[in-house]
N, C-alpha and C positions, 0 to 999 in steps of 0.2 A: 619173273617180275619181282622187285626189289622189295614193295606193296604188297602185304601179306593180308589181302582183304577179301573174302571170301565170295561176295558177291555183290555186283553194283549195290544191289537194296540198300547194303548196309552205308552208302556213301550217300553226304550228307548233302552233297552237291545232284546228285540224282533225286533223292529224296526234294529238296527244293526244286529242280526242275519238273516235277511233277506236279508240284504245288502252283508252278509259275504257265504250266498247261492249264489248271485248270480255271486258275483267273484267267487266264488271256481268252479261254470259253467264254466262261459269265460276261465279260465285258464285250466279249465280239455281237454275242446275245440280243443286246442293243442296239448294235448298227443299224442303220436303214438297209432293207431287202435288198438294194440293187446292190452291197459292199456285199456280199454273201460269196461271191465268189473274186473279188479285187481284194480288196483292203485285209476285209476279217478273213480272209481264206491265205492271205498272204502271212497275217500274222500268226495263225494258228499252226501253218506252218512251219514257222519260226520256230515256236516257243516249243512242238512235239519234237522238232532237229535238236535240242538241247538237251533232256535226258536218251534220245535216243542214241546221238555220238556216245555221250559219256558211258553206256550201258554197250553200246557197239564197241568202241575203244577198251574195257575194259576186260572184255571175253576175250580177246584178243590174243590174250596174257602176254603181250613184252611192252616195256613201258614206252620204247619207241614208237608205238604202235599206238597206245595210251597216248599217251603225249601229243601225237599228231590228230588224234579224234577228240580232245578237250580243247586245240586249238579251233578246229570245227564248230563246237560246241560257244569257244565264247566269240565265234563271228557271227554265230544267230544271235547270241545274245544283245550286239551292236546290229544287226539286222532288224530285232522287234524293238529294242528300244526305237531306230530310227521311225521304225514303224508306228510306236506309239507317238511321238512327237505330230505327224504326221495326223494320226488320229483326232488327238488334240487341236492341232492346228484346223483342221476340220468339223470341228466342234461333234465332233463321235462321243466325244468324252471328257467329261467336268476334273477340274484343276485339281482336286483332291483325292481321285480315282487314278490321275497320273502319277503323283508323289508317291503314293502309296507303291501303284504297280513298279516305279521305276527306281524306288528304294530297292524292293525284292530283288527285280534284276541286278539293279548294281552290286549287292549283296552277293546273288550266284555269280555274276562275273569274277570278284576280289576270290568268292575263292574256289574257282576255276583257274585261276592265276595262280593261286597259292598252291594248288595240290600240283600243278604243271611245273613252279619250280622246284619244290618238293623232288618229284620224280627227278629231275633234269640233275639238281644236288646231289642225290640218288645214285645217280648214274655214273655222274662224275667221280665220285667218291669211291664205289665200287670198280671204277676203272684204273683209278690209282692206285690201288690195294694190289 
């Protein structure tokens, strides 16, 4: 592996997706009872598939391997945002609890992107050598 990084912990994109679990708890929190296993079970879903590829993907150790589990990683991302829209639009949850939450995710997405081109640059580079 090209990424000389010793273990997910230390990646900043797992570290955020941990942080982006534990909001998507507090917020599910509030749901009405009957969402406990539709809506907020679907989201919490979501948001734990996103450090868990990026930590799955990265044990892995080839960045092809990597690569294809950060892609994973930001189709949950585009999964619980749709998710939160969705919440929103079902009045689960106020206008300023959205901006906030869907700053964060955009945030993990940009760089789950960045660290997947990275790698891919990576790759290429090293294969031209």
């Amino acid at each position: 592996m090209s990424l000389r990084i010793k273990s997910y912990h230390d990646l900043r994109i797992w570290q955020l997706g941990i942080q982006i679990v534990k909001s998507t708890y507090a917020i599910t929190r509030e749901f009405p009872k009957s969402e406990i296993y539709g809506l907020a079970g679907q989201m919490q879903r979501a948001a734990v598939s996103i450090p868990s590829n990026i930590a799955e993907g990265h044990i892995r150790g080839s960045d092809r391997e990597f690569n294809r589990f950060l892609q994973i990683a930001l189709g949950s991302c585009a999964e619980l945002e749709t998710q939160i829209i969705i919440a929103k639009e079902l009045a689960y949850l106020n206008v300023s609890e959205v901006g906030k939450f869907l700053q964060e995710l955009n945030e993990e997405a940009k760089q789950i992107r960045t660290l997947s081109k990275h790698i891919s640059l990576s790759k290429k580079t090293t294969a031209n050598r």
